[in-house]
C-alpha positions as CSV (number, residue, x, y, z in Angstrom):
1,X,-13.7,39.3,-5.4
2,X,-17.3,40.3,-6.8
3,X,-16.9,42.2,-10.2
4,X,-20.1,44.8,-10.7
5,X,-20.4,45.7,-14.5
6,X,-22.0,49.0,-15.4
7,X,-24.0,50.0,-18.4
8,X,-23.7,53.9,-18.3
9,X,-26.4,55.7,-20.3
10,X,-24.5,59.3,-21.2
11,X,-27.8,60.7,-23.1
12,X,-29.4,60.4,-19.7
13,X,-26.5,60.8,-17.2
14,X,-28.0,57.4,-15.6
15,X,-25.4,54.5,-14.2
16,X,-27.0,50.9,-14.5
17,X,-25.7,47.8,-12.8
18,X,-25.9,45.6,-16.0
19,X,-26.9,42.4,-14.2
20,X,-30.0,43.9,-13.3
21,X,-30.7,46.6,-16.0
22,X,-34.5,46.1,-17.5
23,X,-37.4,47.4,-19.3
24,X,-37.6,50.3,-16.1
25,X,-34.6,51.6,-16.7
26,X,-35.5,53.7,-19.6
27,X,-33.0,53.4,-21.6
28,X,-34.1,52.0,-25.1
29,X,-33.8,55.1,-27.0
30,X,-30.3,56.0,-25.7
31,X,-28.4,55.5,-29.4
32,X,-25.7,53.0,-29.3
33,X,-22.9,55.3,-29.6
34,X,-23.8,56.8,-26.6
35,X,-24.1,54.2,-24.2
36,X,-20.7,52.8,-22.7
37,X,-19.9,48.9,-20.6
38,X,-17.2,49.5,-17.9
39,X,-16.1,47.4,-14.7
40,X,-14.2,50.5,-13.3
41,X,-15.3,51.5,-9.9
42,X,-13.3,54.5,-10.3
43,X,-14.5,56.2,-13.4
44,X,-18.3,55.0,-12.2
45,X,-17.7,57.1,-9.0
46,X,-15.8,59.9,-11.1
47,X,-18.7,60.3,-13.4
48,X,-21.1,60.3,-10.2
49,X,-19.0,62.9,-8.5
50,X,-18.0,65.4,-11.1
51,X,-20.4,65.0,-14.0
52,X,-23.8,64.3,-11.7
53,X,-24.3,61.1,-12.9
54,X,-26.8,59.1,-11.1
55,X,-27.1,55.5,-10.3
56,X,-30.6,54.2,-11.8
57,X,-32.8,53.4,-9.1
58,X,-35.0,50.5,-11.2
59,X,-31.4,48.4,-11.3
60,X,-30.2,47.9,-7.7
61,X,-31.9,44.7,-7.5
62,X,-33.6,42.2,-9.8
63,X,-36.4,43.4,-11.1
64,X,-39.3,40.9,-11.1
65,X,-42.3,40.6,-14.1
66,X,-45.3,42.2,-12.7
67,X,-48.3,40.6,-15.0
């Protein structure tokens, strides 16, 4: 079984897979207290589905070092 890890940014209601989170993603000013690490499938689709959280589209994939 494949575990996905999340970094959820709550200042910007964005969901991050954290194996592929970077410098796109925008989220370098989100204050600590405010960002959150979870493995829960459920409480990632919970805070897609009733507090319009959205999945970042920079971190669906590696993201490669454009020069």
């Amino acid at each position: 079984m494949v575990i996905i890890y999340y970094f959820v940014d709550h200042k910007k209601k964005k969901i991050h897979q954290r194996q592929f989170a970077g410098d796109r993603c925008d989220f370098v000013e989100t204050p600590v207290e405010k960002r959150e690490f979870t493995d829960q499938v459920e409480y990632v689709q919970q805070l897609k589905n009733k507090d319009l959280y959205e999945m970042c589209k920079y971190c669906q994939q590696a993201q490669s070092i454009s020069s």
